[in-house]
N, C-alpha and C positions, 0 to 999 in steps of 0.2 A: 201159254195161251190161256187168257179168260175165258170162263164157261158161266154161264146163268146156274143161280144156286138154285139147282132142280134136281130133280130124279133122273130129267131129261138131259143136264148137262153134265150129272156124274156118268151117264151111260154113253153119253160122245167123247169123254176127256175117257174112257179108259179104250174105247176103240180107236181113237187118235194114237194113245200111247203104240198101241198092239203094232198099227199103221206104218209109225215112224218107226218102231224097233227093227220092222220088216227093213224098212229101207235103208236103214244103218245097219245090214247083216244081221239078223237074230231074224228065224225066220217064224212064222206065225207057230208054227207046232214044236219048236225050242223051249227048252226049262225056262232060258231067260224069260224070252215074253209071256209064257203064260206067267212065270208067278208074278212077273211085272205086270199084267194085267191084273191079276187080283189084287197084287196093293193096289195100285190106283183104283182099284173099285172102291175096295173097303175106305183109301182114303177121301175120296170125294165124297162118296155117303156117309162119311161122317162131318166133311166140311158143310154138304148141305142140310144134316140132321143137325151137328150141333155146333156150325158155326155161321149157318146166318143172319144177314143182319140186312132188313128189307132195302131194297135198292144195290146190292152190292153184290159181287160173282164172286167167284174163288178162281183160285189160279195153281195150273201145270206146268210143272218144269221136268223136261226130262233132262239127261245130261248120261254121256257115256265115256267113259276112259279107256283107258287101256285093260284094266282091271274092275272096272265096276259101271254099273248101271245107276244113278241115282236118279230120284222120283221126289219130288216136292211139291208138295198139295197147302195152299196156303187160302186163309179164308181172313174176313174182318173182325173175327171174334178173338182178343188179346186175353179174356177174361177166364175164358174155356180150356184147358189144356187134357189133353187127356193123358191117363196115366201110364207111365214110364214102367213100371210092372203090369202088364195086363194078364187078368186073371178070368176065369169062369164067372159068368152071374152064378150067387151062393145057392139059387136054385132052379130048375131046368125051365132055359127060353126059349122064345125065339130067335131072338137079336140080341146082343150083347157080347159077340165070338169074332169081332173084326178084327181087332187089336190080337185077339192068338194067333189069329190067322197072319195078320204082318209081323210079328215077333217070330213065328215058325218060318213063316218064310224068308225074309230081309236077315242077311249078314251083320245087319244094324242097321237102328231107326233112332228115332229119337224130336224133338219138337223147341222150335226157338221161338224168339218175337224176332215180328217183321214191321221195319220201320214204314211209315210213320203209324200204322195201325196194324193190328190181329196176326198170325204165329204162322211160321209154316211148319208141318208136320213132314217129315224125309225119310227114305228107305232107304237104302244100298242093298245091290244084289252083287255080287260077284258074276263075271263075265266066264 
């Protein structure tokens, strides 16, 4: 599902997530969906921190298997990738902890390009 690159459309796209996990079994107060709600937090607020691009949304995918949950937050920025070791800002912030936070939580993540424009960013959680 597309969401307007807002504040307001990262705070719909991770209560959609929460929504649909309910109604595929995972119920709201499950390991799964919470920490699945917090990637999709973290990753929308960073598609609309640091991947937009005026006129254009970012886009949710959820997807569940047998064995996993995945989560892919995709924006128009090709240019932007964030880093595949996510580490501490070198000194104490506010903001800069989203990526520990999806590397502690997700089984695996990780970040591709998405055809014809801008990357999507992906979680897996184990079910």
């Amino acid at each position: 599902m597309r969401f307007s690159s807002s504040r307001r459309g990262a705070r719909l796209a991770r209560r959609l997530a929460a929504e649909r996990l309910d109604a595929w079994g995972h119920p709201y107060d499950s390991r799964v969906t919470r920490d699945a709600e917090l990637i999709v937090g973290e990753l929308c607020a960073n598609a609309v921190r640091h991947g937009h691009v005026a006129g254009r949304d970012f886009a949710l995918a959820l997807a569940v298997t047998d064995t996993t949950v995945r989560i892919e937050v995709s924006d128009a920025r090709d240019e932007r990738y964030p880093p595949l070791t996510a580490r501490a800002p070198l000194e104490p912030a506010e903001s800069g902890y989203g990526l520990l936070l999806v590397a502690a939580l997700a089984d695996d993540w990780g970040a591709e390009p998405r055809t014809p424009v801008g990357k999507t960013v992906w979680a897996e959680l184990a079910r």
